[in-house]
C-alpha positions in Angstrom: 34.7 -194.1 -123.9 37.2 -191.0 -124.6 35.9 -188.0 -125.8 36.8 -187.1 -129.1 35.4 -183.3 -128.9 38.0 -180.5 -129.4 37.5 -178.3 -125.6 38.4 -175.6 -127.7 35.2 -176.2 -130.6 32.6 -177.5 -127.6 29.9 -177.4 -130.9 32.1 -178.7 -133.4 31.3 -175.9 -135.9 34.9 -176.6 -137.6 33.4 -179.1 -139.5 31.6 -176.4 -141.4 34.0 -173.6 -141.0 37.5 -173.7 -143.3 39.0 -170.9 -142.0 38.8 -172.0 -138.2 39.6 -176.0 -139.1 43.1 -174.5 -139.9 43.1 -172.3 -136.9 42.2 -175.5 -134.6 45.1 -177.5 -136.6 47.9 -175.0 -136.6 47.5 -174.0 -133.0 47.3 -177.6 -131.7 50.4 -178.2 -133.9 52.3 -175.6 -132.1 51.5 -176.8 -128.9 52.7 -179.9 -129.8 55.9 -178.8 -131.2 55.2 -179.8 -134.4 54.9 -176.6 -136.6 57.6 -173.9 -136.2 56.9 -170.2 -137.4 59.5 -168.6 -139.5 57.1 -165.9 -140.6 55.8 -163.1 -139.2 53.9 -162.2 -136.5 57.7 -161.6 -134.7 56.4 -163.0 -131.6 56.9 -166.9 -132.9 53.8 -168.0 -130.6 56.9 -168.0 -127.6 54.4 -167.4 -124.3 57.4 -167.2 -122.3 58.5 -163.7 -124.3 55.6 -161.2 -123.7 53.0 -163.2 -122.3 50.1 -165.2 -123.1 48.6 -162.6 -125.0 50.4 -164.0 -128.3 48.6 -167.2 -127.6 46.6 -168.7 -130.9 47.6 -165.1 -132.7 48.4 -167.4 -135.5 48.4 -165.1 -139.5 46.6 -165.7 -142.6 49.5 -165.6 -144.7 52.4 -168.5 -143.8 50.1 -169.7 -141.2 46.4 -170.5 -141.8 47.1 -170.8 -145.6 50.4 -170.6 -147.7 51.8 -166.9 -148.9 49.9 -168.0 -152.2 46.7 -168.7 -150.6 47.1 -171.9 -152.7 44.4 -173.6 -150.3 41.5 -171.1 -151.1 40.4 -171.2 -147.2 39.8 -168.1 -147.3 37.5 -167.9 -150.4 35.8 -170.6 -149.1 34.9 -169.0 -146.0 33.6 -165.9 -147.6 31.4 -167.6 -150.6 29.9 -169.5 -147.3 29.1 -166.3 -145.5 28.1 -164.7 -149.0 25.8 -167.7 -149.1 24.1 -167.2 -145.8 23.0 -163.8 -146.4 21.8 -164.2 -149.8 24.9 -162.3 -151.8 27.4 -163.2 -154.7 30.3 -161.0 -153.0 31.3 -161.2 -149.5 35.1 -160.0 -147.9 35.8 -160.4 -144.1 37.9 -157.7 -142.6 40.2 -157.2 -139.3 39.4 -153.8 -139.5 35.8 -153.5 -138.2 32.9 -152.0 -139.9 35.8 -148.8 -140.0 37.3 -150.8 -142.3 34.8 -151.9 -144.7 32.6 -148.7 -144.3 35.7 -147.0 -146.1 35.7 -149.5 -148.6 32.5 -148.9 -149.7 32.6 -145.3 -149.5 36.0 -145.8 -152.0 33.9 -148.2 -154.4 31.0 -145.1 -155.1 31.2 -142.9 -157.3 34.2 -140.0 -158.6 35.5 -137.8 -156.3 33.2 -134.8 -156.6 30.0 -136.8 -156.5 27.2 -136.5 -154.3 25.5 -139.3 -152.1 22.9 -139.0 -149.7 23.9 -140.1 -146.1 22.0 -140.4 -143.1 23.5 -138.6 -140.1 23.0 -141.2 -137.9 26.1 -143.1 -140.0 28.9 -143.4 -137.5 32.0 -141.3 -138.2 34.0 -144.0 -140.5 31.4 -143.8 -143.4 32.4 -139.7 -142.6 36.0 -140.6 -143.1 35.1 -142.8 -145.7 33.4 -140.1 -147.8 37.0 -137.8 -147.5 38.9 -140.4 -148.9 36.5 -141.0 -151.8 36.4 -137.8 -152.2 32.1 -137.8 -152.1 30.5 -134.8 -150.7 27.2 -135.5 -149.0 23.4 -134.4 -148.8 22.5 -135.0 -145.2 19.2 -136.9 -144.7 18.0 -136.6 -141.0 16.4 -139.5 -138.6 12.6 -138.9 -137.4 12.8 -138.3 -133.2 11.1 -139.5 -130.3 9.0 -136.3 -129.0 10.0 -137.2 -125.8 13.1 -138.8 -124.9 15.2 -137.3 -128.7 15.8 -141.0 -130.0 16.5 -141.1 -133.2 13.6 -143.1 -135.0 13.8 -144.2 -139.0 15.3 -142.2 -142.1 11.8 -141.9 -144.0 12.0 -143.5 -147.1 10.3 -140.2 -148.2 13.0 -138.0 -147.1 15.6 -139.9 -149.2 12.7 -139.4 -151.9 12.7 -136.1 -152.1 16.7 -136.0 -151.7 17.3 -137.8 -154.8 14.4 -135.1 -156.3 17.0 -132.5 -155.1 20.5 -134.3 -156.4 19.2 -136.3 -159.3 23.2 -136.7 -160.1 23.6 -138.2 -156.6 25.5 -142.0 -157.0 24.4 -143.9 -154.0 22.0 -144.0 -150.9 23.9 -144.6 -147.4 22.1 -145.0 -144.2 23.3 -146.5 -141.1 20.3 -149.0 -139.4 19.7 -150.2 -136.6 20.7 -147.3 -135.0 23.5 -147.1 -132.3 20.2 -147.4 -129.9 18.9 -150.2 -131.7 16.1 -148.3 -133.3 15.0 -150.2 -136.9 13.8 -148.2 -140.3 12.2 -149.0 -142.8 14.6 -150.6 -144.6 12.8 -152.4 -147.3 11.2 -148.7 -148.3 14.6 -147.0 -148.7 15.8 -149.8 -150.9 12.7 -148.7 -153.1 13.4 -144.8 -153.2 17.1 -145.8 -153.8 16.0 -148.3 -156.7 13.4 -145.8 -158.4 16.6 -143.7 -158.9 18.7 -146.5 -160.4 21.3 -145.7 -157.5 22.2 -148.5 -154.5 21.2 -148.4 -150.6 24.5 -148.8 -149.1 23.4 -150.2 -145.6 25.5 -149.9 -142.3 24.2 -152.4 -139.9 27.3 -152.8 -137.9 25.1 -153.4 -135.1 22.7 -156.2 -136.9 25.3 -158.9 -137.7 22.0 -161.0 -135.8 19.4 -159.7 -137.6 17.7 -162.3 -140.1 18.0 -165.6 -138.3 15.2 -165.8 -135.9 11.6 -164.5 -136.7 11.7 -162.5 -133.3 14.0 -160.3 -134.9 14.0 -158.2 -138.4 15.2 -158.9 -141.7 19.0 -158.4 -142.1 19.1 -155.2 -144.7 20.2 -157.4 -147.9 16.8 -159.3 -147.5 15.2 -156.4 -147.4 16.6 -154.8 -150.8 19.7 -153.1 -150.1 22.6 -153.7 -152.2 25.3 -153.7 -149.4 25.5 -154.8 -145.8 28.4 -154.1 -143.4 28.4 -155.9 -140.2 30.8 -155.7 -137.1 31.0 -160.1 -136.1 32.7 -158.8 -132.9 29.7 -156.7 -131.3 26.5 -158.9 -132.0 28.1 -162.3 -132.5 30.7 -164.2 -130.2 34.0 -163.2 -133.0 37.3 -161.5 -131.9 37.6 -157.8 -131.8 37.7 -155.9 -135.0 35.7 -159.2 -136.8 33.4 -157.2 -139.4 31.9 -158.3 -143.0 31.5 -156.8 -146.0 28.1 -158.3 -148.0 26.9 -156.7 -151.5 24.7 -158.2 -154.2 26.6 -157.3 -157.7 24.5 -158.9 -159.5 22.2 -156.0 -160.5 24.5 -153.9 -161.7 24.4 -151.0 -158.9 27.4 -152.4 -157.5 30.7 -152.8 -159.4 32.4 -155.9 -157.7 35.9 -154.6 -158.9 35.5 -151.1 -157.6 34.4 -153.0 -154.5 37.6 -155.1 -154.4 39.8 -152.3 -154.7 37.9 -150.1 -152.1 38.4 -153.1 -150.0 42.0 -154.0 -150.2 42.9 -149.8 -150.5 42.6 -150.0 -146.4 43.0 -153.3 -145.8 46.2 -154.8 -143.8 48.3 -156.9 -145.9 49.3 -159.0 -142.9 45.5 -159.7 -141.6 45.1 -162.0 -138.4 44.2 -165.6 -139.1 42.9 -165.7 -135.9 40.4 -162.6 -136.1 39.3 -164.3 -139.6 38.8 -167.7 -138.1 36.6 -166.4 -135.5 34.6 -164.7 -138.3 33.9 -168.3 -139.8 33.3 -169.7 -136.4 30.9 -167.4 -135.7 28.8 -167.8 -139.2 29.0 -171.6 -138.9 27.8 -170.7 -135.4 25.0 -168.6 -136.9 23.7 -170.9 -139.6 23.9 -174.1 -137.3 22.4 -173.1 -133.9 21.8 -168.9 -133.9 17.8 -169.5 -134.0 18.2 -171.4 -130.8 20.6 -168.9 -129.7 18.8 -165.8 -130.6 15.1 -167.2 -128.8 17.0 -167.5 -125.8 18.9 -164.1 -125.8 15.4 -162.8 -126.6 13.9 -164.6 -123.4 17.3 -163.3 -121.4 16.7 -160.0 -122.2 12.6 -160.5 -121.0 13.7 -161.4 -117.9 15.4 -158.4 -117.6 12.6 -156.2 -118.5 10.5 -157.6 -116.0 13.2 -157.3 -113.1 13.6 -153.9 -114.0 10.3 -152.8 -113.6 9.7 -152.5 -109.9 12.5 -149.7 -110.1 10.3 -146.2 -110.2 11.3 -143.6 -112.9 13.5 -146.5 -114.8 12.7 -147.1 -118.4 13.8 -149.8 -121.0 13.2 -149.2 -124.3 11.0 -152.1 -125.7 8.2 -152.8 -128.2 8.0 -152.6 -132.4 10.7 -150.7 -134.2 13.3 -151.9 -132.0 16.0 -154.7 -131.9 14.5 -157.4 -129.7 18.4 -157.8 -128.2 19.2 -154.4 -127.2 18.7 -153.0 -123.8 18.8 -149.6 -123.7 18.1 -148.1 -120.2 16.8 -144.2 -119.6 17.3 -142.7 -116.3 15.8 -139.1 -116.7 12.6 -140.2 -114.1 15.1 -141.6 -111.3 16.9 -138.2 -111.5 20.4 -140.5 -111.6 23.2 -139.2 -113.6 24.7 -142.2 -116.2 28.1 -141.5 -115.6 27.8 -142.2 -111.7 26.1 -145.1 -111.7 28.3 -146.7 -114.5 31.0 -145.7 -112.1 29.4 -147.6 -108.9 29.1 -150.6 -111.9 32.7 -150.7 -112.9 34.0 -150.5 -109.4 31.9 -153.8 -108.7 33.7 -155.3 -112.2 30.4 -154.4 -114.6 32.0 -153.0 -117.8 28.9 -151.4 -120.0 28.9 -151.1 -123.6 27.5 -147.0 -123.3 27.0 -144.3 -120.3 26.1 -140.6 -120.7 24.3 -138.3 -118.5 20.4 -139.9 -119.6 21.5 -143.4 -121.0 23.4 -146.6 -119.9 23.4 -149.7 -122.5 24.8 -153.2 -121.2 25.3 -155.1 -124.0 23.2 -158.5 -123.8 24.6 -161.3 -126.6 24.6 -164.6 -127.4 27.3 -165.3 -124.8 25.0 -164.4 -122.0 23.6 -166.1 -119.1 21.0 -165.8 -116.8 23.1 -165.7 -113.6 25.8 -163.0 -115.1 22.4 -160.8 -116.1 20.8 -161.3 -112.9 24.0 -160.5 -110.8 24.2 -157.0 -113.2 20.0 -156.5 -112.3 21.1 -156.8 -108.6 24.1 -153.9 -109.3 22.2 -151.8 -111.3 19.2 -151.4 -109.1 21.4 -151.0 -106.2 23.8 -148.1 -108.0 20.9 -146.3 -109.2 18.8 -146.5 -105.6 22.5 -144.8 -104.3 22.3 -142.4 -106.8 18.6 -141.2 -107.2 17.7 -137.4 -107.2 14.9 -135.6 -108.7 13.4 -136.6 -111.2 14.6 -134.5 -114.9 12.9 -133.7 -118.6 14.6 -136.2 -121.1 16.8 -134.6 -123.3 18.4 -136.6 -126.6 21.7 -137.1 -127.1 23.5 -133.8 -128.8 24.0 -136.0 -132.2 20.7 -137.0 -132.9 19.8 -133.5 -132.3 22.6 -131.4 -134.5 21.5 -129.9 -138.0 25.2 -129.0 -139.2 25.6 -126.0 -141.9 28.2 -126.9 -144.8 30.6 -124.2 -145.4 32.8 -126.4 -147.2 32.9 -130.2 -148.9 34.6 -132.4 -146.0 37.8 -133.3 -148.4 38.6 -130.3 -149.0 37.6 -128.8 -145.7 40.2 -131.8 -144.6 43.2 -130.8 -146.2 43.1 -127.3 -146.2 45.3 -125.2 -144.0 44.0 -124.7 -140.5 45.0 -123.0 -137.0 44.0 -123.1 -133.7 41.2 -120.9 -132.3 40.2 -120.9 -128.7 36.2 -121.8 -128.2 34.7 -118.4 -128.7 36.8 -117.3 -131.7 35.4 -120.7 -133.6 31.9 -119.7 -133.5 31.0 -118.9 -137.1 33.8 -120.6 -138.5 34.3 -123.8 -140.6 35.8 -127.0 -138.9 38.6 -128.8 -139.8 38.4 -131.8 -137.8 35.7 -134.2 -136.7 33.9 -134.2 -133.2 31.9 -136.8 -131.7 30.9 -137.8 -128.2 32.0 -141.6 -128.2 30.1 -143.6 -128.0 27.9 -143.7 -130.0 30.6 -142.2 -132.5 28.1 -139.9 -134.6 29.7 -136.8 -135.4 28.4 -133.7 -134.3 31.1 -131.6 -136.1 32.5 -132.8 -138.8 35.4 -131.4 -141.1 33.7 -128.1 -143.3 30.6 -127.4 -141.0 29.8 -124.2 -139.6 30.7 -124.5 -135.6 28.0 -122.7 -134.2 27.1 -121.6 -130.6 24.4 -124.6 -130.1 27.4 -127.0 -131.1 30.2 -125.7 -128.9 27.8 -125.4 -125.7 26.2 -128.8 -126.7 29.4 -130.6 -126.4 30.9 -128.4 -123.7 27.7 -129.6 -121.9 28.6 -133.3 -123.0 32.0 -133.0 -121.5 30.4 -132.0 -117.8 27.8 -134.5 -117.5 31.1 -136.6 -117.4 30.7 -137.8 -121.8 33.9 -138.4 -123.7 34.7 -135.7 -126.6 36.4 -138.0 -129.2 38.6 -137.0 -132.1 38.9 -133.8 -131.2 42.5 -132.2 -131.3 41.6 -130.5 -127.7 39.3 -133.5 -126.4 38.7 -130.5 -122.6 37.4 -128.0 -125.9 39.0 -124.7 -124.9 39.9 -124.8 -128.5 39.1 -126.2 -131.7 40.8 -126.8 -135.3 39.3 -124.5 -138.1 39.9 -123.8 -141.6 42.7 -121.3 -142.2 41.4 -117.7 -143.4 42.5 -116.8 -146.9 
């Protein structure tokens, strides 16, 4: 008997996903020769042109659905997704958690307003908070004593903030963290509620959170009012795949503010294709991601225990973390990251993160026990060739950083600036953002004092081999500060 499965849906999750049916139609269409594109994107799916790149980059618009989304694929999708996590609003985005972290940021508040942000957010909710406009009170994470993780935001800290700002419009926090550290999530939705104010939750790196019992509640479970989740970094989606999730319902949230934040920064020609895989991937979530997540969890296991016959090597593990992440300290082997992420990438091993302390392969759902256990065999080898003394742990220079507000970050933003070389910024107030990417937490950020810890900090970043992102002068000999009067 012929088999009737599409190769390119091996679990047949179209039959529950909209958005991908019509990606699976349309591209086996144009194969055939059936459908002909007089629309953009310019590329006409013609291989023979620029490549098989274009392949299957099929658009929303006059492709997936009609200019007038007369289909309501789209909506269809979404209310599914809005479904699945418990919500009455849900908009996908080809713009990453960027994207909808701006969104959100545009859908609090007046410009002028305060909200209390975590500074573990990653540096879109920053941006996000100059285009609204919002000037935040910075909440810190607790640290590991020893190796300077970041921990939780204390739901008591966020307590006392709102003491401080009773004006303030909205709680924002960013958890996990970038290290897969977990808060408490369900107590900061209480201090946010007792204020009559939302938790604005970035969890780009949860979109698997809530569907195993391995694993913790996804945030909107847990109380918070919105969710934004990156589908491409957790789940098996096409880059830039994210999720915006809010519950409207209780009057924190206004769903039209929301839909204008939304579509303020979003493409009006979004892929079909990136969307599709956004559907794929819930369908793929709701029908088999229990399954799924058990056996990442047992993946990553196996790991841990391979890992532990390699002295001075430690994986973090136990409560308060994301049973998927594997973050991997080298301090006690005396390796520096940078080097053996080198020997890694030279043998075809791409990792997710490397700095001087740190390396994190990213394990997901599209994982395998003999692609893990061929990375095991590298990494024990590169860090064996690269072993030294052992050295104190030291936390990355963004958990770390207290910053001092000279000015609010909008207007810190647009005002007039010039160029001073590293010395002559000391004391002076940024204009621009700096972050060592990843994780993409900013250690400067536009109207904070730059101070001698901060410059020396990420000149010290730069040498152990880190990238300085965003900067204007990424080699800092100089920096961009606000113009004198």
């Amino acid at each position: 008997m012929t088999s009737t499965v599409d190769p390119r849906d091996p679990l047949g999750l179209a039959a529950d996903a909209p958005l991908f049916a019509a990606w699976l139609k349309i591209t086996a269409e144009v194969e055939q020769g059936d459908t002909r594109f007089f629309s953009i994107p310019g590329h006409k799916q013609r291989t023979e042109l620029t490549g098989t790149i274009v392949a299957g980059d099929v658009p929303l618009y006059a492709g997936l659905e009609s200019p007038q989304l007369s289909s309501g694929l789209l909506a269809e999708a979404q209310a599914r997704a809005a479904t699945l996590w418990g919500v009455d609003w849900c908009r996908f985005s080809v713009g990453g958690s960027t994207h909808a972290n701006q969104a959100v940021a545009l859908a609090l508040g007046e410009p002028g307003d305060t909200v209390i942000v975590s500074r573990t957010l990653h540096r879109s909710m920053l941006t996000g908070l100059i285009l609204a406009g919002l000037r935040p009170v910075w909440v810190y994470p607790e640290l590991d004593r020893r190796q300077g993780l970041p921990l939780r935001i204390a739901p008591e800290a966020v307590t006392d903030a709102l003491i401080e700002h009773p004006q303030a419009k909205a709680v924002l926090v960013g958890d996990p963290s970038y290290v897969g550290t977990t808060g408490d999530v369900a107590g900061l939705a209480a201090a946010a509620h007792s204020r009559n104010v939302p938790l604005v939750v970035d969890g780009a790196w949860a979109a698997h959170f809530g569907f195993h019992p391995a694993y913790p509640e996804h945030a909107l479970a847990l109380g918070a009012d919105a969710l934004v989740i990156s589908a491409h970094k957790t789940l098996p989606a096409m880059g830039q795949a994210a999720l915006l999730l809010a519950r409207t319902t209780t009057g924190l949230l206004d769903p039209s503010r929301l839909e204008r934040g939304f579509e303020a920064g979003h493409t009006t020609s979004p892929s079909g294709a990136i969307l599709a895989s956004i559907d794929a991937a819930r369908a793929l979530l709701e029908t088999h991601g229990e399954r799924l997540l058990g056996d990442l969890r047992d993946l990553r296991t196996h790991v841990l225990k391979r890992l532990s016959g390699t002295a001075g090597l430690e994986v973090l593990d136990g409560p308060g973390l994301d049973p998927a992440k594997l973050v991997i300290r080298l301090p006690g082997t005396g390796a520096l990251g940078g080097r053996v992420d080198q020997r890694l990438r030279s043998q075809g091993f791409l990792l997710e993160m490397s700095d001087r302390d740190t390396l994190i392969p990213m394990l997901t759902v599209a994982d395998d026990l003999a692609g893990v256990n061929a990375l095991v065999d590298a990494l024990i080898t590169a860090v064996e060739a690269e072993r030294g003394p052992a050295r104190p742990d030291s936390g990355a220079l963004a958990w770390r950083t207290v910053p001092v507000t000279g000015l609010p970050p909008r207007e810190a933003f647009f005002a007039r600036h010039e160029t001073v070389s590293a010395q002559q910024a000391i004391g002076r107030i940024s204009a621009e953002l700096i972050a060592p990417y990843p994780p993409g937490i900013p250690v400067l950020a536009p109207g904070e004092v730059i101070t001698p810890e901060i410059v020396s900090g990420l000149q010290q970043v730069r040498a152990d081999g880190g990238r300085i992102a965003y900067a204007e002068d990424p080699d800092l000999a100089t920096f961009q500060v606000v113009a004198g009067p």
